[in-house]
N, C-alpha and C positions, 0 to 999 in steps of 0.2 A: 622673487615672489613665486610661491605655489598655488596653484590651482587646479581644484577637484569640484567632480561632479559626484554627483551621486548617480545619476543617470535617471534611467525612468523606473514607476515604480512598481511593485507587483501588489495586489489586495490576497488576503484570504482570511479564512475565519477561522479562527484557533482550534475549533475540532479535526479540522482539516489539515493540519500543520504535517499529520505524519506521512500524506501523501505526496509530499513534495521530495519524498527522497525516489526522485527518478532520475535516467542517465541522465548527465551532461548536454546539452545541445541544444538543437530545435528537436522538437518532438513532430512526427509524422502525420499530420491531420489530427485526430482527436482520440482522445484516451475514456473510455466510460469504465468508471468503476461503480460496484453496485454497494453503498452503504447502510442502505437498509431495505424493506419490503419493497415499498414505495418511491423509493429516492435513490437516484445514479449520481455523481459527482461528475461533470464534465475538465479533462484536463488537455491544455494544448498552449503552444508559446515556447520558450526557450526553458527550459529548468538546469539548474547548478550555478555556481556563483554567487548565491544568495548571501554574502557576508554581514552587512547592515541591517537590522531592522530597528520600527519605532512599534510601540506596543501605542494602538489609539482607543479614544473615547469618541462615540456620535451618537446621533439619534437613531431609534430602532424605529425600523419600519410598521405602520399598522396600515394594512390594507382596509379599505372598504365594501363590505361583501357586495352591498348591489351595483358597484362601480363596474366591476369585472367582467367583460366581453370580448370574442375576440371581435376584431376588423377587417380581416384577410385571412388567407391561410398561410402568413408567415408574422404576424404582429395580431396583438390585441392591447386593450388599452384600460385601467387603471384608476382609479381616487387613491392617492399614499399619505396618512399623515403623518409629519412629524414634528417633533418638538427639537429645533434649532437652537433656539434659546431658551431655557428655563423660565415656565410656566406658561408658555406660548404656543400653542398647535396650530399648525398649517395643513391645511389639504392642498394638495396639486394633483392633476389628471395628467398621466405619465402613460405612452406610448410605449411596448415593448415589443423588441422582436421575441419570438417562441423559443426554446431552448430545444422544443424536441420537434420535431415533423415527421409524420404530418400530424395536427394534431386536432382532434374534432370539437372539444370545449375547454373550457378554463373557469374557474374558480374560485374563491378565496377561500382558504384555509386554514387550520392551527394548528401552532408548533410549538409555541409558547404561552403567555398568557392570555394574548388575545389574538387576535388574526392577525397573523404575518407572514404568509407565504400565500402559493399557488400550487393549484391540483389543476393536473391535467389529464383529460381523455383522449386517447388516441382513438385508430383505427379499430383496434383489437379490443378484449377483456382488460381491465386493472385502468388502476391510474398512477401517475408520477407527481411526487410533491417536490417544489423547491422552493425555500426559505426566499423573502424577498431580503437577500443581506445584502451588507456593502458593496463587496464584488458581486453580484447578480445586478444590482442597480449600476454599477459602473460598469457590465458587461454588456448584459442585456436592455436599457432602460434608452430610449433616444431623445428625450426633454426633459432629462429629471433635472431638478434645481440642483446646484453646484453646493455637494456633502461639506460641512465645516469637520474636519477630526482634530481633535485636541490631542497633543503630545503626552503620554503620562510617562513614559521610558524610552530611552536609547542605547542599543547596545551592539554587539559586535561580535563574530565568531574570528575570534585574530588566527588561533590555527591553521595551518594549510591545510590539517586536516580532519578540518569540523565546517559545517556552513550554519545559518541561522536555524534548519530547521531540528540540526542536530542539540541545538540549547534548549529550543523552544519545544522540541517537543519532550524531553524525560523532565519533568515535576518543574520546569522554570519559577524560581519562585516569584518574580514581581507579575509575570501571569495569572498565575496560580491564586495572590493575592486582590489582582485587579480582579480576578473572574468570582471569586469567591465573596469582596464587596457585593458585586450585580446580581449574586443569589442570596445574599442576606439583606440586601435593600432592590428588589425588585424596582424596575423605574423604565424610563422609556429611553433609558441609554446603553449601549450594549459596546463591545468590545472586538475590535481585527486589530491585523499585526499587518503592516506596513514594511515590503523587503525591498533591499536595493543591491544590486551589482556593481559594486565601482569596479574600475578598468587601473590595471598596475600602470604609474608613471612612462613615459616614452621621451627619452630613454631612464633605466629605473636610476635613478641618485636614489632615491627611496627606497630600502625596502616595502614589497608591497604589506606585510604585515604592519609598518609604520605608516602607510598611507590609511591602512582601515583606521590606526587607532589613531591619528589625528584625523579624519573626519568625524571620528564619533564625537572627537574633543571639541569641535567645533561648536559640531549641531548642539551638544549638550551646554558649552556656554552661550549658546544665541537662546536657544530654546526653554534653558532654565526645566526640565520638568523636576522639581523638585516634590515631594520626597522621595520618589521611589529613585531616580538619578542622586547620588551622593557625593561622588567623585567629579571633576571635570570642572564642576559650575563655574569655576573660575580661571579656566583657562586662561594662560599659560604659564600662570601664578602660580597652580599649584600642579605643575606638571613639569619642574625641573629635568628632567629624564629625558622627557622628549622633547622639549623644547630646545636643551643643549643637542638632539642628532637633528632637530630642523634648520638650528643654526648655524649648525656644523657643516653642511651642504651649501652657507650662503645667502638661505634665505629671512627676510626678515618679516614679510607680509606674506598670510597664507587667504585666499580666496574659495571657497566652498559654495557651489551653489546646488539647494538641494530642490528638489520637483515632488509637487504633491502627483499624486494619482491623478490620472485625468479625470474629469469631472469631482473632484475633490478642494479643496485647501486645506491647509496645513496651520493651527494655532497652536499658542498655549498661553499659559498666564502671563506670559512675559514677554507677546509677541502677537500680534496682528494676522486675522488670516490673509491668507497668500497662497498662488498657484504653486510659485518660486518665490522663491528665499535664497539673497544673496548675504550669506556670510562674511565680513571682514576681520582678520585678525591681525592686530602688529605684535610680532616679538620685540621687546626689549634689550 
């Protein structure tokens, strides 16, 4: 029997893909890059290894202008609605820590259609905006209700020497097309890219290029995102190739378990949300 993990997972939001080509490692405290007038990108965590990602679908956030106050001078607090399920809006009052310090007011502000982020006042002149998105709600956010993200792709950088954000970020086209949907049908559902770092076998029988593409094969027959997934769906049916080098090692059962983002779960059409997702497969 084989078994992978996916490990744990990373968020970002597709504008932002091209910043993730930083060295290897843990990065040293925190990284501020300035991406536009108003708005710094904060970066810190481990970056490289990014081989896995899912391309997801959620609700967009809409903040509440007169909700918005801070509490402390390290938190302030929130009305966010969203729409979970189709044709259904909820409001919840969400706690957040500050992204910047010190910081003298806060705000609701536009980014998009209607209000979806936050403007901040510091000490000084100007203000800083940042989008209330998925990773900001799963960074900064300390009671938000647990995000549903729907599966619509799964894909994989096999190369040793490409990682995910090297696909995702020159014209990916199931991106490109998910993204391009959400601006021809405006709606309260918007779009992140879901990355993972598997860890090569110990000791490797695998090559670790074979371990990435059976977990995609995996995820992609449990998860079904069909259409923009094509390949896979029927794992290990229709993957003669590698199911003969899985076999060929011995094994006959392969075990994947994959982890939503924390404060997250993980669906799709063919599949129940969940934190975790324990995969089963038998070869034949």
């Amino acid at each position: 029997m084989l078994c992978f993990t996916t490990g744990p997972a990373t968020v970002i939001d597709p504008s932002y893909i091209e910043y993730l080509d930083q060295p290897p490692g843990m990065m040293e405290g925190v990284k501020a890059i300035r991406v536009s007038e108003d708005h710094r990108l904060f970066l810190q965590g481990e970056f490289g290894g990014f081989r896995i990602y899912s391309l997801v679908t959620h609700a967009r956030a809409e903040v509440v202008p007169q909700s918005v106050r801070p509490i402390s001078s390290t938190h302030f607090v929130s009305s966010v609605r969203f729409e979970f399920t189709p044709g259904s809006i909820t409001e919840h009052e969400i706690a957040f820590r500050t992204p910047i310090f010190p910081f003298a007011d806060v705000r609701a502000t536009r980014y998009g259609l209607f209000l979806d982020s936050f403007e901040f006042r510091g000490a000084g002149p100007g203000t800083e905006s940042f989008p209330c998105s998925l990773s900001f709600l799963l960074h900064y956010a300390e009671n938000c209700p647990s995000i549903p993200l729907r599966i619509e792709y799964i894909g994989i950088a096999k190369s040793a020497k490409r990682e995910a954000h090297d696909r995702l970020g020159k014209g990916h086209e199931k991106l490109q097309k998910l993204l391009a949907e959400q601006n021809r049908r405006p709606s309260r559902q918007t779009t992140s890219i879901v990355l993972y770092r598997p860890s090569p076998l110990e000791p490797p029988i695998l090559p670790f290029a074979d371990v990435i593409e059976t977990i995609e094969a995996t995820m992609i027959q449990y998860f079904k995102p069909h259409p923009l997934n094509v390949e896979r769906l029927n794992f290990p049916q229709d993957s003669p190739a590698l199911s003969a080098k899985i076999k060929g090692i011995g094994a006959r059962k392969i075990i994947t378990e994959v982890t939503a983002p924390k404060g997250a779960k993980l669906f799709s059409n063919s599949v129940g949300q969940a934190e975790t997702h324990v995969i089963g497969v038998w070869l034949e």
